[in-house]
MIBAZA-699708 format. One record per residue (C-alpha): residue number from 1; x, y negated, z negated. Coordinates in Angstrom, 3 decimals. Last residue first. Layout:
<nodes>
 num       px       py       pz
 NUM        X        Y        Z
...
</nodes>
This chain:
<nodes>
 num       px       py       pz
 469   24.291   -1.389   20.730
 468   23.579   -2.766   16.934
 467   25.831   -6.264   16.931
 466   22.613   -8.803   17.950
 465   19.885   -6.830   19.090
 464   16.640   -9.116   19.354
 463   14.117   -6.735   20.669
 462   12.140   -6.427   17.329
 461   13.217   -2.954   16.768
 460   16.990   -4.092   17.156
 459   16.820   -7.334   14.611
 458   14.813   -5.108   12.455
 457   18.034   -2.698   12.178
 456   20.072   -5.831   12.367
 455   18.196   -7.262    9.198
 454   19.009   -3.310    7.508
 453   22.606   -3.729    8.153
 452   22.941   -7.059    6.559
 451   21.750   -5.519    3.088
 450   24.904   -4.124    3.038
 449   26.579   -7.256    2.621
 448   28.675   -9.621    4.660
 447   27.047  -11.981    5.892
 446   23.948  -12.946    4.211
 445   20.536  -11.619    5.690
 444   18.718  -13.908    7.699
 443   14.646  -13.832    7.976
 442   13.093  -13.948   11.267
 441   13.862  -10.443   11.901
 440   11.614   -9.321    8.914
 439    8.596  -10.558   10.643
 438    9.607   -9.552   13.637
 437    9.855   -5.890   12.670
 436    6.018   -5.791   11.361
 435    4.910   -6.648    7.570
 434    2.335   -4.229    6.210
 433    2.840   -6.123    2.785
 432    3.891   -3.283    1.292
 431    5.800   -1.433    3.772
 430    8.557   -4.790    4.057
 429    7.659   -5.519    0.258
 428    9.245   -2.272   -0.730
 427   12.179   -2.821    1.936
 426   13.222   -5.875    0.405
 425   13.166   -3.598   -3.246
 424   15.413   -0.782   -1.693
 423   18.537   -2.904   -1.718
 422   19.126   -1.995   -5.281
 421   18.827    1.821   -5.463
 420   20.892    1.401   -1.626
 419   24.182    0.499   -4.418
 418   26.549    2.831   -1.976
 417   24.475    5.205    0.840
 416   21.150    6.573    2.220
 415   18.539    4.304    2.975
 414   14.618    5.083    4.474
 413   12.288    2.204    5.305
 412    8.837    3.258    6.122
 411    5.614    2.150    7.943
 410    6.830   -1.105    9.933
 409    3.557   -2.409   11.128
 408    2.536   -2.710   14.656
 407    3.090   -3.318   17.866
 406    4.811    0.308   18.261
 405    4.168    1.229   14.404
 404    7.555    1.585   12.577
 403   10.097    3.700   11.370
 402   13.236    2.266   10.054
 401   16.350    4.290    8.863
 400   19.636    2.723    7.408
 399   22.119    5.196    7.101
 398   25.403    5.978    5.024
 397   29.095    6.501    5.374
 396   30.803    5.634    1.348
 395   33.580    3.535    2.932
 394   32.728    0.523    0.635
 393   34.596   -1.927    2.670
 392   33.386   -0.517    5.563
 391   29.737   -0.836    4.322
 390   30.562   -4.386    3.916
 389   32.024   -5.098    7.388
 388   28.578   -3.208    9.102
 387   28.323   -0.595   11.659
 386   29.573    1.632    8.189
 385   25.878    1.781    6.716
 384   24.782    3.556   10.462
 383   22.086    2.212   11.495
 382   18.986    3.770   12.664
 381   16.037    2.577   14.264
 380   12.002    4.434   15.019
 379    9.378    3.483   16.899
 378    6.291    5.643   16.564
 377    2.815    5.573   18.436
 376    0.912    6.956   15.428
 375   -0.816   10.047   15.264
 374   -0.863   10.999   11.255
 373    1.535   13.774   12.041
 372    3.844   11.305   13.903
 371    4.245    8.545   11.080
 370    4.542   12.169    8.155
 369    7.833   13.126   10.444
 368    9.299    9.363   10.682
 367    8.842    9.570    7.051
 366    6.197    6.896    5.683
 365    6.726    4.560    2.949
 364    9.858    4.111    0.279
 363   12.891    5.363    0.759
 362   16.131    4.662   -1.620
 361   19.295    7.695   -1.632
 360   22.568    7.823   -3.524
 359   25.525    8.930   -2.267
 358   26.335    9.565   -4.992
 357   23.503   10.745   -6.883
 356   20.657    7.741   -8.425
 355   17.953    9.311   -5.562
 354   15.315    6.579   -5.748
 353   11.863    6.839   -4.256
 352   10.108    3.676   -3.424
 351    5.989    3.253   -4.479
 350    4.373    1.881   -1.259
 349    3.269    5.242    0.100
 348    1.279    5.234   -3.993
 347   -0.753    2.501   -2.668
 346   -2.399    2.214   -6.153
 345   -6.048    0.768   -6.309
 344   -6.321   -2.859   -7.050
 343   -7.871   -4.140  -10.454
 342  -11.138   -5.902  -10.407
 341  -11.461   -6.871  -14.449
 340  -13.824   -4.717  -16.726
 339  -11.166   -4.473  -19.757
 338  -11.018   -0.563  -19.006
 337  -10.267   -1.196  -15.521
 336   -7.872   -3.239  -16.673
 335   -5.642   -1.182  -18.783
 334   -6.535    1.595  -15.790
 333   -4.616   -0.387  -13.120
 332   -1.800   -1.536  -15.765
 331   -1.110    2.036  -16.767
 330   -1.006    3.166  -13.188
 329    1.743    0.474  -12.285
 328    3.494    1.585  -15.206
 327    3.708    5.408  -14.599
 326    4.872    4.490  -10.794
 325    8.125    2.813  -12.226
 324    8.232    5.957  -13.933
 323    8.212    8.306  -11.046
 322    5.923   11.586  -11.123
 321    4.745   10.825   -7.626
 320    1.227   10.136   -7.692
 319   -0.469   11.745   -4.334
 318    0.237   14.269   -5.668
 317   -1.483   15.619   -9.174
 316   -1.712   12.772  -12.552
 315   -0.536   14.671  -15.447
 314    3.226   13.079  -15.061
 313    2.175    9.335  -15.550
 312   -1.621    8.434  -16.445
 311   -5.079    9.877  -16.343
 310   -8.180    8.135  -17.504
 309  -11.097    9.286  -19.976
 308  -14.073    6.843  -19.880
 307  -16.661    8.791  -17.456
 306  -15.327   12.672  -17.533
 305  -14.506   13.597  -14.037
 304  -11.450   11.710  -14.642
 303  -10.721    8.432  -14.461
 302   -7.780    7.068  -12.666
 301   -9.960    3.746  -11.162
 300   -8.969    4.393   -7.854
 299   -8.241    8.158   -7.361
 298  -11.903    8.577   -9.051
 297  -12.439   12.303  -10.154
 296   -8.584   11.880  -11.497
 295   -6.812   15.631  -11.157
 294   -5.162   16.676  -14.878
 293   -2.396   18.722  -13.552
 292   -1.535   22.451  -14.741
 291   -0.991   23.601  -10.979
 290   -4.223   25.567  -10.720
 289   -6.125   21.700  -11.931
 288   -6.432   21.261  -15.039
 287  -10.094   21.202  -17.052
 286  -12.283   18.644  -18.553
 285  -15.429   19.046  -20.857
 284  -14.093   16.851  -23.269
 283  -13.490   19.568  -26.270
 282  -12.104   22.023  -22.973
 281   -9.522   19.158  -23.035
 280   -8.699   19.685  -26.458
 279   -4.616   18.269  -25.919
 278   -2.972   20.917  -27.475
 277   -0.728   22.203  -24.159
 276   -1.442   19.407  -22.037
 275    1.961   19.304  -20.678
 274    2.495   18.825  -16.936
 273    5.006   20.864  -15.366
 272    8.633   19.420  -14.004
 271   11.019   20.506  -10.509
 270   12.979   23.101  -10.419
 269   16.173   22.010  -11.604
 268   18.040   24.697  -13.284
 267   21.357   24.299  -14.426
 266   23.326   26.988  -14.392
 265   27.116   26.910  -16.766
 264   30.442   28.470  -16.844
 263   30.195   29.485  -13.287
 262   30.566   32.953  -11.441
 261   28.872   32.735   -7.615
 260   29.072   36.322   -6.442
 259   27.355   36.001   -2.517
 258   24.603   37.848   -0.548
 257   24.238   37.444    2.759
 256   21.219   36.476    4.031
 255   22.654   33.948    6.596
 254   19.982   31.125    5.070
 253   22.022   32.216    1.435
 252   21.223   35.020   -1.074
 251   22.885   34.286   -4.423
 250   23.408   36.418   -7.212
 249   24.481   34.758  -10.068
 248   26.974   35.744  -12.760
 247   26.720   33.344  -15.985
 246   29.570   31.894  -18.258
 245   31.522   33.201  -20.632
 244   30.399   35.639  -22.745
 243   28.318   36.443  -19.695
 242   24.533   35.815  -18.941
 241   23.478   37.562  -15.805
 240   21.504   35.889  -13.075
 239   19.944   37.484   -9.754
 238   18.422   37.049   -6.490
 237   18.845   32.968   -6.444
 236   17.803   31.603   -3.261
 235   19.068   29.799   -0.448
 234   17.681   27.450    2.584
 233   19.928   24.817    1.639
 232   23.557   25.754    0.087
 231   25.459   22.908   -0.920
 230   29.130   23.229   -1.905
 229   30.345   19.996   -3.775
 228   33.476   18.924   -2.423
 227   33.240   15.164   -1.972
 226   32.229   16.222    1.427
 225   29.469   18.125    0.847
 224   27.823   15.843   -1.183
 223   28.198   12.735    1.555
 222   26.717   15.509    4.380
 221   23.836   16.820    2.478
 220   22.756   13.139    2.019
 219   23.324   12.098    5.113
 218   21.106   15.139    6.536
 217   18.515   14.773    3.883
 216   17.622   11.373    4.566
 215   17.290   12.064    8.048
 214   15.154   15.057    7.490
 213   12.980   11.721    5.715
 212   12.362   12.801    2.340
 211   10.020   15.448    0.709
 210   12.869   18.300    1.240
 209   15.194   16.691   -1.013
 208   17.800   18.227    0.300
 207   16.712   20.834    2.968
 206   15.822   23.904    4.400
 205   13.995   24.791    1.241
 204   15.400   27.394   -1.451
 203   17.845   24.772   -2.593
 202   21.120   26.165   -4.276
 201   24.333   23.184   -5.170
 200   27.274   25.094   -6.463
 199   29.313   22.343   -8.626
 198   33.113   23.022   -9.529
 197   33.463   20.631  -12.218
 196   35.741   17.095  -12.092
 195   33.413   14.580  -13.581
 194   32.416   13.225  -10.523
 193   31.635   16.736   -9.914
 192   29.204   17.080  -12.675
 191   27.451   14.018  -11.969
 190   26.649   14.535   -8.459
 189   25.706   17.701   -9.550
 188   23.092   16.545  -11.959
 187   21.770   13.528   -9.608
 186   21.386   16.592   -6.846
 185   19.231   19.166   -9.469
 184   16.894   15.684  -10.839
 183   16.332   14.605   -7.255
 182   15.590   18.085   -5.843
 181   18.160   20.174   -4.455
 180   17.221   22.872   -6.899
 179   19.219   25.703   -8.852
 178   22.722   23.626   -9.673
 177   25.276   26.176  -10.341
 176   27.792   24.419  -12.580
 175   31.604   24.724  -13.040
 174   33.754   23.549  -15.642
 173   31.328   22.324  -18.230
 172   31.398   18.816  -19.773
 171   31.028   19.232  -23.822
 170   27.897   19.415  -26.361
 169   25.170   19.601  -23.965
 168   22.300   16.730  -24.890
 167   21.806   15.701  -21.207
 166   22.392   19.485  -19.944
 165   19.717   20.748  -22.460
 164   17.332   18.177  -20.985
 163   18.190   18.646  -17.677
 162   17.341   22.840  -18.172
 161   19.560   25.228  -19.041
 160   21.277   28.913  -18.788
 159   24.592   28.828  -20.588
 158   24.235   27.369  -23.799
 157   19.946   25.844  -23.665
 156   19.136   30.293  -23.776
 155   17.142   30.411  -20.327
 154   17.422   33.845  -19.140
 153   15.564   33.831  -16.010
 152   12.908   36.118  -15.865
 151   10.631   33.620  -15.060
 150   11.867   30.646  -13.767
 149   11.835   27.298  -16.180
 148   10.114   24.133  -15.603
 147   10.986   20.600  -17.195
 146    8.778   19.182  -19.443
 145    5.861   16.995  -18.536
 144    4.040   13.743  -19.776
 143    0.980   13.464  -22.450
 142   -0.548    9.834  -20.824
 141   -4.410   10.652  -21.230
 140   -6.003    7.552  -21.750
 139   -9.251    7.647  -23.607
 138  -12.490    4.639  -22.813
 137  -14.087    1.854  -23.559
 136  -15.633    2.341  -27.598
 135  -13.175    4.863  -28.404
 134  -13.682    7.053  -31.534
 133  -10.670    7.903  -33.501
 132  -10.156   10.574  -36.217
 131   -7.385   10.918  -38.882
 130   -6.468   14.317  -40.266
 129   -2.530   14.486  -40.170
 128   -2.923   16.131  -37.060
 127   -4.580   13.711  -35.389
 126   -8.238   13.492  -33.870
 125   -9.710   12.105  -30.835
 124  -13.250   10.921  -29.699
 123  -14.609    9.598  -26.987
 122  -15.351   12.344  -24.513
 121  -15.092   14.819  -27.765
 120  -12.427   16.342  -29.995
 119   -9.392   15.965  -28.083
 118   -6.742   16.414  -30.140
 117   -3.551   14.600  -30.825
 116    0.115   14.992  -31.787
 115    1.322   12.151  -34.633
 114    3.436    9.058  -34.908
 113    0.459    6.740  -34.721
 112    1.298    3.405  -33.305
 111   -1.291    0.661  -33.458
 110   -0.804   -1.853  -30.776
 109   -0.725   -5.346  -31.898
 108    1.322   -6.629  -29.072
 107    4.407   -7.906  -31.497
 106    4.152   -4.251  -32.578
 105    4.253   -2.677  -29.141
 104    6.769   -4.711  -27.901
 103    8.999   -4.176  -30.544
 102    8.770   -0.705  -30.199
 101    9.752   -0.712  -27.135
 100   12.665   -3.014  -27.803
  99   13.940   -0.386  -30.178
  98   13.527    2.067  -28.198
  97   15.368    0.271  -25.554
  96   18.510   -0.266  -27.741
  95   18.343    3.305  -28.467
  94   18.467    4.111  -25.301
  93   21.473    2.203  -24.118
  92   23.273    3.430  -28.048
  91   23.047    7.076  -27.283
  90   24.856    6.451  -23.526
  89   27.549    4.478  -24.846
  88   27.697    7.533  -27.819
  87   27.650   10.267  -25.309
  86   30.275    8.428  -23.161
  85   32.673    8.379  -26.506
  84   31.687   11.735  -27.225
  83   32.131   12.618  -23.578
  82   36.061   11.283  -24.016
  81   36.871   11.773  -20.131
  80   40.896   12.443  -19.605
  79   43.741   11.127  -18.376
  78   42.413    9.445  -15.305
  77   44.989    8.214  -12.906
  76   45.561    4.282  -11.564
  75   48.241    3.294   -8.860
  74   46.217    1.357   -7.001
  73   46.765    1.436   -3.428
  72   43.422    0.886   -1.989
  71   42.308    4.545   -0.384
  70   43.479    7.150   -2.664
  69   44.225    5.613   -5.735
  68   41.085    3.351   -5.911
  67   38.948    5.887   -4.530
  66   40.013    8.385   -7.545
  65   39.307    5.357   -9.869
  64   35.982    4.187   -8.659
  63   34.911    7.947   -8.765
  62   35.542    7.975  -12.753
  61   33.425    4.260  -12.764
  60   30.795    5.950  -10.730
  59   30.343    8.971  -12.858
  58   30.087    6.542  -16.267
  57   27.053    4.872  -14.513
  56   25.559    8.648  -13.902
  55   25.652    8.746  -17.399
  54   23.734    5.819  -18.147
  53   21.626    6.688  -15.370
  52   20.541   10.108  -17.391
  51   20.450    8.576  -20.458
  50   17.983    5.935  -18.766
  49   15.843    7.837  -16.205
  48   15.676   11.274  -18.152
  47   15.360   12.661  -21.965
  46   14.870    9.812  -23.885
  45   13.636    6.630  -21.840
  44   12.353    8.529  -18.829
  43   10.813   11.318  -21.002
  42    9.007    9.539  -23.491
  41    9.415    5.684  -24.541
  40    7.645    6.249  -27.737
  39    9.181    9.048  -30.091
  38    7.686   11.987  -30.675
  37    4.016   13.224  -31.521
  36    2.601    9.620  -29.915
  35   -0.483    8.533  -30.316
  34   -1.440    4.534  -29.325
  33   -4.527    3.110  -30.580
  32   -5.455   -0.270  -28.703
  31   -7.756   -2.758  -30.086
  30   -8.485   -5.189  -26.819
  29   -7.533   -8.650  -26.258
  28   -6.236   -8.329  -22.737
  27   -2.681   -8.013  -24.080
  26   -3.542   -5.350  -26.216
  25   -4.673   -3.300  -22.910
  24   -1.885   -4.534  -21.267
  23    0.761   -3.078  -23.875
  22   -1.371    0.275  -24.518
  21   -1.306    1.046  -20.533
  20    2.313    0.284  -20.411
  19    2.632    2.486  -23.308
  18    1.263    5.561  -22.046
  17    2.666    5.575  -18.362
  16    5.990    4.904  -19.451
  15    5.777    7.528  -22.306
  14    3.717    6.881  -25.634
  13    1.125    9.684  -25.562
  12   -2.794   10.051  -25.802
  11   -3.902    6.281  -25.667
  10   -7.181    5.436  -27.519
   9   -8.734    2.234  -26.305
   8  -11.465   -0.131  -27.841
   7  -11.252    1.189  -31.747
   6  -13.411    3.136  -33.917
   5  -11.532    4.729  -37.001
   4  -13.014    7.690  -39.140
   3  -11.055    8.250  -42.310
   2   -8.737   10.810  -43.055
   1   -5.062    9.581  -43.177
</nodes>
């Protein structure tokens, strides 16, 4: 390919945020280009949210059997976890989406250009293989992240890795040290103790998932320590030396003493940088920001400082969250905005924030800490999962947290617990739609679910306490 090609939109990588931008775009009669250097999908689809669910899936089920021994009577063991066998489930889930993907994108009419990509100008892009594109609306920049490494560490993808290297690993390892109590580091060692390792947890914060609700973190903390995981908060790793079998780390706790942690395997899950290694950007006249992110010069159209090149997905700064489900809402707003229609601006406090571990987490809006700093007059409910017959049944704990306006609206709904990934979507439309506690309280919750402890948490705030003391 060599010739010169002018189309409507150019997208720059085929990730959530890439594709969902080239499917509306297409679907609003536009000639979308869509680059991509690997496969389309990205990270979510390849190398996080579905293989890594998948998995987690297969952690329930081995959980659902200890549980069913020890507290229902059945008689049932596990002999042993085939992880070829779970590898291949797992393979065949994302390659059924990829797949579908691509099917989208070709009934759509996007063109799909297996290729890395240049910036060559404000409109302009070239591939590898020689092609060049001009775009007559605009360039979407949609390149993703990696995961990050520590310098100094010794990352080799055997004994020292990353979540990717983990996902792919060729065999369950006995013990892990988990570096980061972020999502990705507590979904990995939720995982690895399901499946029967000795898992060292090591946040440097004072927390779990130190962006959450403390509340959040608490009942978290609390569920992972006591299906045996050991969770240090307020820790930091000194020191790591690779072994012929394993690694010896060097860990100073909050105490500051200094502790010998040997394990076959450490995982380290420090959060993920932006990749726009290759990209041309000084070609465009646009720079990142001092943490590697592409900053948008209009937070409401995603467009840079450059008129007609937009940011999606990972290389978008805070306030975006780095969540796919976030990747696609921003890939419809700037699909639009380069087809001329009004689109709405992102509320990205209304985005929920899913924790897949067990227990898992769900929050979406305002922590009762961020309510205060911003000066409201702040009511705030808890339930406890278990105040409810379901959440017995279950016997998981867990917490339903509301804060809310005083005579106004609720402002965030935070859940820790069994299955609270799906009951998070109520609460979504709850902050959303600025709805206040008697609002919700109107509407009845069947009897018995989970679900039922979050209408008796509005129940409460709206002064109509029914079985919440």
């Amino acid at each position: 390919m060599t010739d010169n090609h002018e189309i409507d939109v150019i997208v720059i990588g085929g990730g959530t945020g890439g594709y969902s931008t080239a499917l509306r775009a297409a679907s609003l009669g536009r000639k979308v280009v869509l680059v991509e250097r690997d496969k389309v999908g990205g990270t979510c689809l390849h190398r996080g949210c579905i293989p890594s669910k998948a998995m987690l899936h297969a952690a329930e089920l081995v959980d659902g059997i200890a549980e069913a021994r020890e507290r229902w009577g059945v008689k049932a063991t596990l002999e042993s976890v085939d992880w070829p066998a779970l590898v291949a489930t797992r393979d065949d889930i994302v390659s059924r989406n990829h797949k579908g993907v691509e099917g989208h994108l070709s009934h759509a009419g996007v063109q799909v250009v297996r290729d890395s990509a240049q910036l060559t100008g404000p409109r302009s892009v070239r591939v590898a293989s020689g092609a060049t594109f001009t775009a007559r609306c605009g360039i979407v920049l949609a390149t993703g992240s990696r995961p990050r490494t520590l310098p100094g560490l010794p990352h080799d993808g055997n004994r020292v890795v990353t979540s990717d290297d983990a996902l792919f690993a060729a065999g369950l390892p006995a013990s892990v040290l988990v570096l980061g109590g972020g999502a990705i580091g507590v979904e990995y060692a939720s995982f690895h103790r399901s499946m029967g390792a000795e898992v060292t947890l090591v946040e440097a914060a004072d927390r779990l998932l130190p962006l959450e609700d403390v509340d959040v973190s608490r009942h978290l903390a609390r569920g992972l320590k006591k299906r045996g995981i050991d969770v240090q908060v307020g820790a930091r790793l000194l020191d790591a030396t690779v072994l012929d079998g394993g690694v010896r780390a060097q860990v100073r706790t909050s105490r500051g003493e200094t502790r010998t942690v040997e394990v076959a395997q450490l995982l380290v899950a420090v959060g993920r940088a932006p990749v726009t290694d290759g990209l041309g950007l000084a070609a465009a006249e646009l720079t990142t920001d001092g943490r590697g992110f592409v900053a948008p010069a209009d937070w409401s159209r995603l467009e840079t400082s450059v008129p007609g090149i937009h940011v999606v997905g990972d290389l978008l700064p805070p306030p975006s969250p780095g969540l796919a489900h976030a990747s696609f809402a921003e890939g419809l707003l700037v699909a639009e905005t380069l087809a001329g229609l009004p689109s709405p601006p992102l509320d990205y406090a209304a985005v929920p924030r899913v924790t897949y571990s067990s227990p898992q987490t769900a929050s979406v809006g305002l922590t009762e800490a961020e309510a205060r700093e911003r000066d409201h007059d702040v009511m705030v409910n808890t339930m406890p999962l278990t105040a409810v017959a379901k959440g017995m049944v279950h016997g998981q704990g867990g917490v339903v947290k509301v804060v809310a306006a005083r005579g106004g609206p609720v402002l965030g709904v935070h859940l820790v617990g069994p299955n609270v990934s799906e009951m998070i979507a109520e609460s979504q439309l709850i902050v959303g739609w600025d709805a206040d506690p008697s609002d919700v309280a109107r509407h009845i919750h069947a009897h018995p679910t989970l679900s039922e402890a979050i209408g008796e948490t509005f129940l409460t705030l709206a002064g109509r306490a029914l079985h919440q003391q």
